[in-house]
N, C-alpha and C positions, 0 to 999 in steps of 0.2 A: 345501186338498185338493179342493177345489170342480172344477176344470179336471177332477183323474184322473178323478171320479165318472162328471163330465157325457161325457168320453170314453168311459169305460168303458159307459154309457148308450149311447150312439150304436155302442158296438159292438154292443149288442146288438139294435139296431133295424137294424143293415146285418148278422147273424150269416150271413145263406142267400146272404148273395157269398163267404164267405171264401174262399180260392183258388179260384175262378171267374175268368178270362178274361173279362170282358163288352166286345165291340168295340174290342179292343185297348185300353183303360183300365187305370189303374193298379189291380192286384189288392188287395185286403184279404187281409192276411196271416192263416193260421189258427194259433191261438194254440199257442207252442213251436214255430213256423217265423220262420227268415229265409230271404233271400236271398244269391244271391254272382251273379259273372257267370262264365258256363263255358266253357272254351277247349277241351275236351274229350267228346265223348259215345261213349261205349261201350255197343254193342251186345251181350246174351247173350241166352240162352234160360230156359223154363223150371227146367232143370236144370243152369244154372251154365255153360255153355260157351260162352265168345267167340264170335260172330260176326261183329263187323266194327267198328269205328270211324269217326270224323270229326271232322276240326277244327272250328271255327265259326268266323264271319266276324265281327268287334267291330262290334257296335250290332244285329245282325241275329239275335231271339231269343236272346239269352246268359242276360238276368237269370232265372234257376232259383232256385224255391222251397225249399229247406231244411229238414227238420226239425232242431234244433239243442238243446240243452244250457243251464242258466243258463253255467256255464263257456266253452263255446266259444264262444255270443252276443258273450259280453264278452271273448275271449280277445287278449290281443298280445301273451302271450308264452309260455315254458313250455308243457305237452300237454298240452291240451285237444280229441279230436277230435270233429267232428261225426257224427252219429248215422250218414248214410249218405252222403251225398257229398260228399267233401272235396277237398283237398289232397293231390298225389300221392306225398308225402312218409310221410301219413298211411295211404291205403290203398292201396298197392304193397307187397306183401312182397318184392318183389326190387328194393326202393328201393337199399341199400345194397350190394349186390351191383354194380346200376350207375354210382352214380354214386360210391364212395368216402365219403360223406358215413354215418355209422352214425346212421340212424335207425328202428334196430329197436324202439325205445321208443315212439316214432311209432306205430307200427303195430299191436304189440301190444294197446295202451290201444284204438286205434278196435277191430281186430278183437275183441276181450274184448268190449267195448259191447253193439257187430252181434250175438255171437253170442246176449247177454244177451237183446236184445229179439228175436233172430229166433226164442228158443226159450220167448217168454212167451207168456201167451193171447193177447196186443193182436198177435201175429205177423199179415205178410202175406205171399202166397206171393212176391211179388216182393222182399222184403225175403230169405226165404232164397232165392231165386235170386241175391241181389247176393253174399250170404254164401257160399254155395259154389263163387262163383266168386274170388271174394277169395282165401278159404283156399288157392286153389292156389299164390298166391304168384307167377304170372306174367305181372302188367298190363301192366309196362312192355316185356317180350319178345313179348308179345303186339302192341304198340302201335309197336313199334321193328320186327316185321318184317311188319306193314300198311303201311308207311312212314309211322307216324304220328307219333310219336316219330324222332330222327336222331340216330345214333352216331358216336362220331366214330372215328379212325381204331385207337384203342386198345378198343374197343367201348364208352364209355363215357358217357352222355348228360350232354351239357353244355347251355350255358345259350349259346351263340353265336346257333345259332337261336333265332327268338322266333316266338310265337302269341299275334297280338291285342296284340301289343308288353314281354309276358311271358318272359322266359326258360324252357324246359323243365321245368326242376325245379319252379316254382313255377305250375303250370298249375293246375285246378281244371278235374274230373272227374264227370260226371253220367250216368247210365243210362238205357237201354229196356231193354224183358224183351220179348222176343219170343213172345210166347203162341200161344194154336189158332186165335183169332180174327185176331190184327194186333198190333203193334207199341204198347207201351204206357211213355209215359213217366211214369217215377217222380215226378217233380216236379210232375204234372198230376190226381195219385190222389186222389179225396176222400174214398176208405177208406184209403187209407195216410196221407192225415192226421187221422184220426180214430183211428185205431189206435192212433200213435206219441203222439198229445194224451194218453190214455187210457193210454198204458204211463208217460207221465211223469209223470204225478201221483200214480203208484203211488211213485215216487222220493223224495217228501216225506217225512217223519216226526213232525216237529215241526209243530201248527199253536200259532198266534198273535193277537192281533186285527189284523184290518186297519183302518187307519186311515180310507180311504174307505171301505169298504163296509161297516163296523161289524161284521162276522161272523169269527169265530174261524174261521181257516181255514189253508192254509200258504202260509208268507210265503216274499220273496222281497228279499236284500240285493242282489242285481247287477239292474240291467233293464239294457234294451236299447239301443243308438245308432243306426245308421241313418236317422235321422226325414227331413233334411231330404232326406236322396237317398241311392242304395244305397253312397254312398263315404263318408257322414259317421258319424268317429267321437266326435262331441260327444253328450254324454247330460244329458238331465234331470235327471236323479237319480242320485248317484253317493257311494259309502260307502268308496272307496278313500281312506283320510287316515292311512293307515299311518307316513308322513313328516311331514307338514303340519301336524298336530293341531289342524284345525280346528277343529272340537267338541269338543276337549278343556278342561273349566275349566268347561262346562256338564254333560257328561254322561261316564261311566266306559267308556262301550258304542256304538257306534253303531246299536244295538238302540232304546236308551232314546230317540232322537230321533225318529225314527219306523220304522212295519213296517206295510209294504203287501203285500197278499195277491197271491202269482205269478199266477191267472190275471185278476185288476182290472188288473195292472203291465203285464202281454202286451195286454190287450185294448182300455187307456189311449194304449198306442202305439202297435200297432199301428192303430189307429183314426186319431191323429194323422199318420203317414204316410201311410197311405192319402188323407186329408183334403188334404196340404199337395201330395203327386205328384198330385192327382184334379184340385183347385181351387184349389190356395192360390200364395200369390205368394211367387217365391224370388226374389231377386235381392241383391245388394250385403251378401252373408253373413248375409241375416235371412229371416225365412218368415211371413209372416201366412197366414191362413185363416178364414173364416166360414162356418159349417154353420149348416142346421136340424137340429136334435136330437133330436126327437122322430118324427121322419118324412123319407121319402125326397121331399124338395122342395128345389130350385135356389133360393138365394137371388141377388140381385144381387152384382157383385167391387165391392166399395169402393176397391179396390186400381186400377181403371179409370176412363177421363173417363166421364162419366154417359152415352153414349150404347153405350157398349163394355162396359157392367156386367154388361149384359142380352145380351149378345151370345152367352153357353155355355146363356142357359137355355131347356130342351126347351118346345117348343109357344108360344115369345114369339109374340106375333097380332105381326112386324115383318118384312120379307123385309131382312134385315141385304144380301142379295148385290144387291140391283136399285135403288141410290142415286143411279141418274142423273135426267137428266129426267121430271118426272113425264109423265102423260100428257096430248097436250094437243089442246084442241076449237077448234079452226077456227086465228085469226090471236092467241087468246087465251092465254098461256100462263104457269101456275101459277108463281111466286116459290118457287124450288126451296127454300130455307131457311127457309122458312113452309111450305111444304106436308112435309117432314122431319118437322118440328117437330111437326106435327100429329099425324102417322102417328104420330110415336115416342107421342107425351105419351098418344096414347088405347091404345097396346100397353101402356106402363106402369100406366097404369089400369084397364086390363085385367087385368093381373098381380097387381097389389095385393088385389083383389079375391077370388084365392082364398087369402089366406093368411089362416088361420083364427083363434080369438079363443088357443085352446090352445095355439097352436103356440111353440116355445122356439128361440131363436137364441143363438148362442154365440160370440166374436172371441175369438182367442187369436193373439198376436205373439213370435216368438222371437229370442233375438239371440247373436250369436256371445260368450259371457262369455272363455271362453280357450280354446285348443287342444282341448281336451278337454269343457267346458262347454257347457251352450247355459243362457239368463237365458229367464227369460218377462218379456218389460218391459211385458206390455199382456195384460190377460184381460177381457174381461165376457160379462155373461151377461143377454140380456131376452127380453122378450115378440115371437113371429114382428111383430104388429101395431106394438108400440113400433120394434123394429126400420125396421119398411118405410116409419113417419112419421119416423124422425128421417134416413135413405137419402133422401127424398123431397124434408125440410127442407133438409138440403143441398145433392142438385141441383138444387132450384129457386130458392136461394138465393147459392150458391157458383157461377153462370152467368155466361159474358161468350161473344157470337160468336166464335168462331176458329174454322181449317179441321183437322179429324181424319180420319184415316184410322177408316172404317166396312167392316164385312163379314164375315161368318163364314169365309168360306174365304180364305186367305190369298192364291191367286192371281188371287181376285177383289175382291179388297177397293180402294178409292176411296177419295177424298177429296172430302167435300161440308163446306159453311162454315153453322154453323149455332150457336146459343145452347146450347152444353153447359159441364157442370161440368169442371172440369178433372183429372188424376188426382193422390192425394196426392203421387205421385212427379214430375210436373210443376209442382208448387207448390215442392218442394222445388229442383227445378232452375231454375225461374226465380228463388229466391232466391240460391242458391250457385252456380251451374252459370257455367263457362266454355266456349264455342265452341274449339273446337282441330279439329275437323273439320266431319262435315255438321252436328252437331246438339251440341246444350251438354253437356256433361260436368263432372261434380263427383267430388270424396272419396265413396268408400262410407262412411265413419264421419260424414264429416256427414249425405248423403243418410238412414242408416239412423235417428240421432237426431231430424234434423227427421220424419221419414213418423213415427215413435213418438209426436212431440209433437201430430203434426195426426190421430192417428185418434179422440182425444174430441170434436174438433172434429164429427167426421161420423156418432159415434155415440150422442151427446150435447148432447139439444138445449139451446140457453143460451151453448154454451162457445166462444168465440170462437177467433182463431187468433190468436198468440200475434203480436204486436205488431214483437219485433224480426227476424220473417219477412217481414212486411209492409215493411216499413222495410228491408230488405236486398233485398227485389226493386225495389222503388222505386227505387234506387240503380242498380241493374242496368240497370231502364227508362231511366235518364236518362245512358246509357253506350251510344246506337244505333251507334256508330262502331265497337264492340269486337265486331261482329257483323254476318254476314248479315241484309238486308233483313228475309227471312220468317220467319227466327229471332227476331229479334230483335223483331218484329210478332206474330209466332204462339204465340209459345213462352214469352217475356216479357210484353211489354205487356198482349197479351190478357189472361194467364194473372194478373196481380197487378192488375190491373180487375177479374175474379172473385173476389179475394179482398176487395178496400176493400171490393165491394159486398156479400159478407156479413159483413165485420165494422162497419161502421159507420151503414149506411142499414137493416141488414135487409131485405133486398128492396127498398126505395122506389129503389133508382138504377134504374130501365128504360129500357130501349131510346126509348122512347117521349117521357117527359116529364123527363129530367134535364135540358136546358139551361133550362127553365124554372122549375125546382124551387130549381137552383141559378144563379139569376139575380143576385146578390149575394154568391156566395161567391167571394174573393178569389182564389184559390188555382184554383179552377175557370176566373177567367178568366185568368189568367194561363195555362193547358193551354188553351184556346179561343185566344189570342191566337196563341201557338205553333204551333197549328195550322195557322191563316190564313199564318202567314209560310211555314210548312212547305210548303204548296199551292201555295201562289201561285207559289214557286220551279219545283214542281213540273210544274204545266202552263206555263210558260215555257221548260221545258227538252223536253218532249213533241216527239220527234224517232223520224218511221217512217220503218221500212226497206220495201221492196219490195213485203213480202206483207203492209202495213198495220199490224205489230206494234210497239211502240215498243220504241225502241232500250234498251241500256241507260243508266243517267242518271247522274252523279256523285252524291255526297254534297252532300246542300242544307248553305245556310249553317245553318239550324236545327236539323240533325242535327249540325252540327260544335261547336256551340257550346250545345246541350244542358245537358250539364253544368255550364256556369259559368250558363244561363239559370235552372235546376232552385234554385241556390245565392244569384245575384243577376240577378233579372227583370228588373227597371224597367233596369238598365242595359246588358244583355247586349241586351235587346229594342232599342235605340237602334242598337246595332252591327247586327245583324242586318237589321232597316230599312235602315240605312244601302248595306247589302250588297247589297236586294234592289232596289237603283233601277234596273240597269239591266238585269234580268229585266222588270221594270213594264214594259219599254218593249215586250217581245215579244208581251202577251198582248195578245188581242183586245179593243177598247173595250167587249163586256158583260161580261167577266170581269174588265178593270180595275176596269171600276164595280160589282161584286159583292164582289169582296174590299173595295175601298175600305167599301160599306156596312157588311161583316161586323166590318171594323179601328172604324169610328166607331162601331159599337152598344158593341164589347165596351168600348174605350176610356172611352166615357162612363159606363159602369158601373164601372168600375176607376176613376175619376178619383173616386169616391165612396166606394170602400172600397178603399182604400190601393194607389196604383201607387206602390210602393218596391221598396227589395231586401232586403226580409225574405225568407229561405230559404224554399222554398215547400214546402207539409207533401207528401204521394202524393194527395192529390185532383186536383191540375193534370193525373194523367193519365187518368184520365177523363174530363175535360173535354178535353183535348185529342183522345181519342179520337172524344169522340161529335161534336163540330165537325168533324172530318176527316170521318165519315160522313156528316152532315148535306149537308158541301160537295159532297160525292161525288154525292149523290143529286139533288142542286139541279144539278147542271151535266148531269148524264144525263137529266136532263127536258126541259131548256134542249134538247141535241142530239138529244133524239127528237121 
């Protein structure tokens, strides 16, 4: 019960948003409200009388706040109405007059409600304004001759037309009260929900103990669904086993297993949706989210490459929009992915610095269990400071250069190349992910398994990343042919090079000193070897067009033969040579003689620690990566 409490916590530390608007942000729900989306808004006065309608346009202000019912929360079938704006089934008394369909039962039940709370002490006057216009009984005549509603030729409102892609009958109906002052929506009142909070607790009878909050209070068997987004009807916690008898054989009651108190159950989830619409990551049927708990601070998305973490948090010292060239003095000019680097590493250090010793962080990850279900497959809970050293552990650990797109505003946003962590979901698709378009695509049920298995990884320092992910991107790496150049460079290779390098060196593989570090590792030259043939083909084939660009270039012999290389070296390297003699003959005599140097150093060291065709382990690509930079940078010296 850890998760409700710590939710129910943080409702209370964000209580003075609850249905507040803040900059178009997702709203915190105030507790015994939901939401729906409205296809409908009807205009009256203060004394009940029609003034005008409108339809709404889908996506454009629709989601309206709710006050609701434990019943209708949960409702999907049978009559359950919502307190005040519903279904026009529900508050139309001239439903079944037009449409043939007899849902006077409907109606009844909501009107009886309405009239109950419009005539308690928690009443508001816009609540009996909605009430005495109801009782007249004439929404849909009212709405059918504004031409808001459309009849058809027998007067009868069908469902041919649609609103927002709705049939007629099935629209969903929400109010203004037109007052002395201006036009006031119901959905937007923060005394109509304090009111309605306050008339339904009067509803209770029976209290209980609650199981998070230890206080005898009144409990509550249905909570709410919604969490992951205003359409899902998966729930947490859920007592419906009427059929199933799940908990039957442990307990007689679905009492005796547990009883959590109505407003902990409202304030647990609604806190959670607000949390996962505000900051949390949805994608592939699962939701993560990480809060601060005890206070309103941004923490870093885990869920992001490490330079995009920081990118939603208010006052980062980083200008996420201006990622081009730095700025430069005379004929000198800054190493754009070193001076990045810079800027970023001291914003981040900057950041760290105010999170305080008391502060509480919290991950919680959800996953689709069935139709109707949602699993929590991942919870914990630490210190704001443990948090931001084991976030930190990671990115500066789980690093390899590749190029990301950076920038807050999405029409401005670039791509600069520079040393970041990669994100769990990028880990995940360089191990499984197949190219079928621009970029690699995987299973959501693998995707959502592997991100569950790599978040101890990132929030837990110690815990490596699980081996046969490594070993399935490796594979992937030594497959360039099944993919795009930049993909298959960018997206791959890069991306399982940040991984070896924090699951096996801890930090030691850098930029800097790995071909020296690993000057006898077998496996390392054999990826240095690869390299050199790789290159070599490469600026032999270097062919510009017009405006100085290079053309595009076929597949080198060492990306076609990869794969049998990766499986058997010493022999696969033989063919390849053999391939690459009459490229030799194009390069220029200091680039033959450079590679030739590069082939005799590695060779002479592989002649010492085994040039065979043992299978070669995922270190060769490292080594082959950082030789291909090395090349890179030795021949751009040479031509400057």
């Amino acid at each position: 019960m850890a998760w409700l409490k710590t939710l129910a916590d943080t409702y209370d530390v964000y209580s003075d948003l609850a249905g507040i608007n803040k900059n178009g942000q997702a709203v915190l729900l105030p507790i015994s409200h939901s939401t729906f989306n409205a296809q409908i808004e009807v205009t009256i006065d203060q004394v009940g009388n029609f003034q005008g309608a409108k339809t709404l346009e889908k996506g454009k202000d629709v989601v309206t706040i709710i006050p609701v019912t434990e019943d209708s929360a949960a409702r999907s079938s049978g009559i359950a109405p919502h307190p005040l704006c519903d279904k026009l089934c529900y508050i139309a008394g001239d439903y079944t007059a037009y449409t043939g369909d007899n849902k006077e039962s409907f109606f009844e039940a909501y009107i009886e409600q309405l009239r109950d709370w419009a005539e308690s002490e928690n009443t508001h006057p816009m609540v009996l304004a909605v009430y005495k216009y109801l009782i007249k009984r004439s929404l849909i005549y009212d709405l059918a001759a504004n031409k808001i509603l459309e009849l058809d030729e027998t007067g009868k409102l069908t469902d041919r037309t649609k609103i927002q892609g709705l049939g007629q009958t099935g629209v969903n109906v929400r109010f203004i009260v037109r007052g002395n002052d201006r036009p006031q929506e119901v959905w937007k009142n923060q005394e109509l929900y304090k009111n309605y909070g306050a008339y339904y607790r009067q509803k209770f009878s029976e209290s209980k103990l609650c199981y998070v909050s230890g206080r005898i209070e009144a409990c509550s068997d249905k909570h709410p669904s919604k969490i992951r987004n205003s359409g899902d009807k998966a729930k947490l916690i859920s007592g419906n086993d009427e059929s199933g008898f799940t908990y039957r054989g442990r307990f007689t009651a679905k009492e005796q297993a547990v009883s959590i108190g109505y407003d902990t159950s409202q304030k647990a989830h609604n806190a959670l949706r607000w949390l996962i619409q505000k900051q949390g990551y949805t994608r592939d049927e699962s939701a993560i989210v990480c809060w601060m708990v005890n206070r309103d601070v941004q923490v870093p998305d885990m869920m992001k490459d490490s330079v995009n973490a920081y990118r939603d948090i208010d006052n980062f010292d980083f200008d996420f929009d201006n990622i081009n060239m730095p700025e430069t003095s005379g004929a000198n000019k800054h190493d754009t992915g070193k001076y990045f680097a810079q800027q970023f590493n001291n914003a981040v250090n900057g950041y760290a610095g105010k999170i305080d010793v008391n502060d509480k962080v919290a991950i919680i990850a959800l996953d689709a269990a069935t139709t109707g279900r949602l699993s929590i497959v991942y919870y914990d809970e630490m210190g704001g400071k443990q948090y931001i050293d084991a976030i930190l552990n990671w990115q500066q650990h789980c690093k390899w250069s590749r190029n990301i797109k950076v920038g807050k505003a999405e029409e401005n946003r670039g791509r600069v190349t520079c040393e970041c962590t990669p994100s769990p979901r990028d880990l995940a698709l360089a191990a499984f992910g197949v190219q079928r378009s621009e970029w690699l695509e995987a299973d959501s049920k693998v995707i959502r398994s592997t991100i569950k298995r790599l978040l101890p990884c990132i929030t837990q320092k110690g815990t490596k990343i699980p081996d046969d992910v490594i070993r399935s991107a490796a594979r992937r790496a030594s497959m360039p042919q099944t993919m795009s150049e930049f993909v298959w460079y960018n997206e791959v290779l890069c991306v399982v090079c940040a991984m070896i390098r924090f699951n096996y060196e801890e930090g030691s593989i850098t930029m800097d000193n790995f071909l020296e570090d690993k000057l006898n590792d077998r496996n390392v030259l054999f990826g240095r070897l690869l390299a050199v043939c790789d290159y070599m083909e490469q600026r032999a084939m270097f062919e510009y067009d017009e405006n100085g660009k290079v053309k595009d270039r076929r597949t080198t012999n060492a990306k076609r033969y990869w794969n049998a290389y990766s499986s058997r070296p010493a022999k696969t390297f033989r063919t390849i040579k053999q391939n690459l003699i009459p490229y030799e003959k194009k390069l220029k005599d200091f680039e033959l003689k450079k590679f030739e140097v590069w082939t005799g150093e590695i060779m002479t060291h592989l002649s010492e620690n085994g040039f065979d065709n043992i299978a070669l382990s995922e270190m060769y690509l490292p080594g082959y990566y950082q030789q291909l930079e090395y090349m890179k940078k030795a021949f751009q010296k040479k031509e400057q």
